[in-house]
C-alpha atoms as one frame of an Amber mdcrd trajectory, in Angstrom:
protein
  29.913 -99.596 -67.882  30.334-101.638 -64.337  28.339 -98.590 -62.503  25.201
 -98.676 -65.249  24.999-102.401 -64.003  24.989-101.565 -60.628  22.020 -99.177
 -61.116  20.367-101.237 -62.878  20.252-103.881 -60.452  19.897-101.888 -57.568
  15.910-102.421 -57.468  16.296-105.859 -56.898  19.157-106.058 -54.576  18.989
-107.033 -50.714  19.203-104.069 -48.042  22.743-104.780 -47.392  23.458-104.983
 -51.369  21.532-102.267 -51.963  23.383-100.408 -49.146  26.969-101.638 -51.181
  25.334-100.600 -54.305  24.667 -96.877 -53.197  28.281 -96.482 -51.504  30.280
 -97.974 -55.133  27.822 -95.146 -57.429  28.415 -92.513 -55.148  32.269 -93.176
 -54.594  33.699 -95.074 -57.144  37.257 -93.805 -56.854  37.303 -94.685 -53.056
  35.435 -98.166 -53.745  38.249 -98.780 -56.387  41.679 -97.601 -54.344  39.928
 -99.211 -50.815  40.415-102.651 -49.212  37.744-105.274 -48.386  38.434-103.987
 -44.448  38.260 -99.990 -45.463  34.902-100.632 -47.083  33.559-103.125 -44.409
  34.562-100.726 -41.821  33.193 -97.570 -43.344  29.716 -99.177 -43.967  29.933
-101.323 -40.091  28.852-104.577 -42.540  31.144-107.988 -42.939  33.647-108.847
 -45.488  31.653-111.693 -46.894  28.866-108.997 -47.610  31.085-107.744 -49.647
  32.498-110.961 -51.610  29.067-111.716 -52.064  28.072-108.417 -53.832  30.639
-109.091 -55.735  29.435-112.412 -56.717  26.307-110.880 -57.419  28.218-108.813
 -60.108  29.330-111.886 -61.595  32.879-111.489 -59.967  34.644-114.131 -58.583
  35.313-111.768 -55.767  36.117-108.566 -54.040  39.602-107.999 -55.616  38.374
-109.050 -59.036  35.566-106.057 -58.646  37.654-103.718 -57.300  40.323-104.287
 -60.396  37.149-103.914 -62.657  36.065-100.553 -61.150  39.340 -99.090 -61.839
  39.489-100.021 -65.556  35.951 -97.986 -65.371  37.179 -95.261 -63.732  40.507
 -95.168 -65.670  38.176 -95.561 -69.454  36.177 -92.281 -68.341  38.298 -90.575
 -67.051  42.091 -91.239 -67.961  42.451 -89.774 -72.225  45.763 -90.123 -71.324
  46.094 -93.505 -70.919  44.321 -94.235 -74.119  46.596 -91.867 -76.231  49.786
 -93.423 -74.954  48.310 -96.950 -75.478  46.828 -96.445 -78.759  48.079 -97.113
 -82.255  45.904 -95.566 -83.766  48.942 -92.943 -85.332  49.864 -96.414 -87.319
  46.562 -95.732 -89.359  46.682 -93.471 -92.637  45.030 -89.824 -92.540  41.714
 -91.148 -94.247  41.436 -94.450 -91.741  41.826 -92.431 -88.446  39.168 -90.233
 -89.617  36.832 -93.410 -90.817  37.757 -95.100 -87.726  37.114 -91.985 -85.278
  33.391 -90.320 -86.930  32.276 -94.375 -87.443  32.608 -94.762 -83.253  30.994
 -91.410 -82.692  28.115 -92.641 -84.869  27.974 -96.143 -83.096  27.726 -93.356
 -80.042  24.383 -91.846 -81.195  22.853 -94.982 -82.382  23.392 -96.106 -79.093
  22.264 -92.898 -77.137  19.192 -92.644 -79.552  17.810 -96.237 -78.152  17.475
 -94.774 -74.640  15.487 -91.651 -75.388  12.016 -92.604 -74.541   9.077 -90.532
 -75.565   8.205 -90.065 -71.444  11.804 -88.308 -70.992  10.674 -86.496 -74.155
   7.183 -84.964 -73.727   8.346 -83.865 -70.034  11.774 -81.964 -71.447   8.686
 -80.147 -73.287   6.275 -79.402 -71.310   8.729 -78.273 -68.164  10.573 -76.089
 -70.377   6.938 -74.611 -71.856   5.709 -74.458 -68.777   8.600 -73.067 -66.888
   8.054 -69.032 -65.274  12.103 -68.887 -65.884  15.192 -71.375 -66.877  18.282
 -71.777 -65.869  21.136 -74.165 -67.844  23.509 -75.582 -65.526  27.132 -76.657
 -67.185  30.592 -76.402 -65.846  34.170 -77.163 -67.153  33.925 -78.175 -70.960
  30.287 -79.198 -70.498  29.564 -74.779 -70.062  29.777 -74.590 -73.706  26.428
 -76.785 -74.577  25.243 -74.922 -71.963  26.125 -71.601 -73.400  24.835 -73.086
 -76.719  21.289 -74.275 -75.182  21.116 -71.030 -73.629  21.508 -68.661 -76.983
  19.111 -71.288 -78.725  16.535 -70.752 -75.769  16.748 -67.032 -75.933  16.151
 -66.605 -79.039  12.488 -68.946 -79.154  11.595 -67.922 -75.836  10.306 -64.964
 -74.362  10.865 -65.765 -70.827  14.095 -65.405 -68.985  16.609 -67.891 -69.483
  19.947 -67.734 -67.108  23.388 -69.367 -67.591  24.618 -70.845 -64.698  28.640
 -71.581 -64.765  31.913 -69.905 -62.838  33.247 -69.865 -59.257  30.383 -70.399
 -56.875  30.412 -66.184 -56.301  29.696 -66.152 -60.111  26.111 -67.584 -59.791
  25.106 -68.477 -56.241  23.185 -65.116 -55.381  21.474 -66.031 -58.850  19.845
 -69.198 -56.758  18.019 -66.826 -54.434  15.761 -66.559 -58.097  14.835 -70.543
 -58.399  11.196 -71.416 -57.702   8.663 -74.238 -57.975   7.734 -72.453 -60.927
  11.828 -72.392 -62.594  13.316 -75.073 -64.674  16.995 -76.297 -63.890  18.381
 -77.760 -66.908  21.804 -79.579 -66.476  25.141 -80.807 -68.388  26.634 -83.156
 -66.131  29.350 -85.009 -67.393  32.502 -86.977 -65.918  34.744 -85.511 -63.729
  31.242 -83.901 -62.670  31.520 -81.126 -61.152  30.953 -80.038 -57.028  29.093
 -76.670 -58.530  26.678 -79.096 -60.848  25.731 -80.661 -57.552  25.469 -77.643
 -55.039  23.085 -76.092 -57.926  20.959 -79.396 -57.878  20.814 -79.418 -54.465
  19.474 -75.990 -54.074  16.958 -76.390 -56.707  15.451 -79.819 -55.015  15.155
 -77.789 -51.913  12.677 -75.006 -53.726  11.166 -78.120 -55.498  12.170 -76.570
 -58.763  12.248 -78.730 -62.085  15.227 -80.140 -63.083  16.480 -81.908 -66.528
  19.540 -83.553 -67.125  21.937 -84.464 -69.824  24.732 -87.030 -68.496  26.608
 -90.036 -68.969  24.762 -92.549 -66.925  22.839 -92.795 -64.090  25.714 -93.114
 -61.912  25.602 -89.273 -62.165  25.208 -87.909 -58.912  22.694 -85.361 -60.303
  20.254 -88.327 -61.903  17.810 -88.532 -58.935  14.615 -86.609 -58.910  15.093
 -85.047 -62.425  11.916 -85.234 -64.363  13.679 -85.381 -67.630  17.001 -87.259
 -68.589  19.165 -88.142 -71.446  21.642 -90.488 -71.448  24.211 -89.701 -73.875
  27.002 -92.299 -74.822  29.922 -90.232 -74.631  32.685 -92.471 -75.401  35.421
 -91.636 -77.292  38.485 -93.207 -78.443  41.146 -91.122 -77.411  39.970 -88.264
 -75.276  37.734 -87.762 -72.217  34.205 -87.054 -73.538  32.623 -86.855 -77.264
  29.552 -84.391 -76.958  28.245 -85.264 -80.438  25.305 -86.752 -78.845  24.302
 -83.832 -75.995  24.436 -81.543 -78.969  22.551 -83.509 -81.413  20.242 -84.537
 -78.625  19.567 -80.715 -77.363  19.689 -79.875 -81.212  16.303 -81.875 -82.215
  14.544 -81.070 -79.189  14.835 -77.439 -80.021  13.253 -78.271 -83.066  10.202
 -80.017 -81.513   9.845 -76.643 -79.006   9.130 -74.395 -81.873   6.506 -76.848
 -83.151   4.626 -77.163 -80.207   3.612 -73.194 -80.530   4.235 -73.507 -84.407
   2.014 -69.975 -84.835   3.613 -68.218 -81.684   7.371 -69.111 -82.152   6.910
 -68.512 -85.883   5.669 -64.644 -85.316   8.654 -64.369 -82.817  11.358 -65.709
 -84.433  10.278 -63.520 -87.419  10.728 -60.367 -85.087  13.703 -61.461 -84.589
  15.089 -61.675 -87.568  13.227 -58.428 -88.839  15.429 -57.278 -85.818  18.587
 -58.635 -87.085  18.215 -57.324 -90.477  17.040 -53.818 -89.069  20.388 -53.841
 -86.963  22.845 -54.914 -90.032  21.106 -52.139 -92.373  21.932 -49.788 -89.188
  25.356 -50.778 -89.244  26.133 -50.474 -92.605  24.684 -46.991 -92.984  27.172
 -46.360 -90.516  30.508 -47.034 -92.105
């Protein structure tokens, strides 16, 4: 994606490129429906600044970026677009589904090259070392929330909160983040205003925060000391979260082992639990 670039470049870019750089990740809708002059204007520098930066990109120009950034914009976030453009009802039954679970497997390959052990040990160790958690997800990105959450519960013993609704739904459940809590968030395009007001709260009580997203274009991606960059692609509608799951999936696995002894004598309360509650049950009927 045109943004990744950008971020990726941004370290060795020029004040004034840099300064270009910041404005197109933060507001890539308004970079891509703005003129040279709106732009130039809003950030008091030149319009050859900005045909340079362009350049840069490996654009012949301004107009040639701008026409770039809304094929981006339109490939994350328009399904609708792809469905009416796609032939993909041409294909039999058995191709559609060869063709549709082969690209969300090209999607984890990918996304499993940019795990790195770092982002890794330190998903591990905040969540260990964590006094309480709290999982972060809004729109369809609540329900791997609402899935790390469950799996959380049940191999921790400390408190772990969902955070997701209206802003009265979980805002007086901020006043509860400390240095010592562990923010972890799903963050994923359109991404969402609550997401952000929730980051921004926790960086203020210097709390820890994780993130699953997209790409570092997300506006969440600064100052997290864990993230995952899942390739969410998908061929027809707005976001695949195969790899978020699979992802959140495997490092739940590597949580139990790093306490193998401890988790194992919980989870088997819980389950001694479980079956205590169904024999309950079925006395009752």
């Amino acid at each position: 994606m045109l943004i990744d670039d950008v971020v990726r470049l941004m370290p060795e870019m020029t004040p004034v490129n840099g300064k270009i750089a910041k404005y197109l990740i933060d507001n890539p809708q308004e970079f891509g429906l703005s003129t040279v002059e709106e732009i130039a204007g809003r950030l008091e520098i030149s319009r050859a600044s900005l045909v340079r930066f362009s350049r840069l990109l490996g654009y012949k120009g301004f107009y040639d970026l701008k026409k770039a950034i809304q094929v981006d914009i339109r490939e994350r976030l328009n399904p609708y677009e792809k469905i009416r453009n796609a032939k993909f009802d041409e294909m039999s039954e058995g191709m559609q589904f060869n063709f549709f679970s082969t690209a969300d497997l090209k999607n984890i390959k990918t996304t499993l090259k940019t795990v790195d052990n770092h982002s890794v040990s330190n998903f591990l160790e905040t969540v260990i070392a964590a006094k309480n958690i709290f999982v972060s997800g809004f729109g369809l990105s609540k329900h791997l929330a609402m899935s790390l959450v469950f799996s959380l519960t049940n191999v921790l013993t400390k408190p772990v909160t969902l955070l997701n609704g209206s802003l009265d739904d979980f805002v007086y459940l901020m006043n509860k983040v400390s240095e010592h809590s562990c923010i972890i968030h799903y963050s994923f395009p359109v991404y969402s205003d609550e997401s952000l007001f929730i980051y921004r709260e926790a960086r203020k009580k210097k709390a820890k925060q994780i993130l699953f997203t997209d790409s570092k274009s997300c506006p969440l991606y600064e100052g997290c000391v864990s993230t995952f960059i899942c390739k969410n692609d998908s061929m027809l509608l707005s976001n695949s979260f195969v790899q978020p799951t699979l992802i959140t999936q495997t490092l739940m696995h590597m949580l139990v082992l790093t306490d193998k002894k401890n988790f194992e004598d919980h989870l088997s309360e819980i389950y001694k639990k479980e079956l205590e509650a169904r024999l309950m049950l079925k006395e009752g009927e």
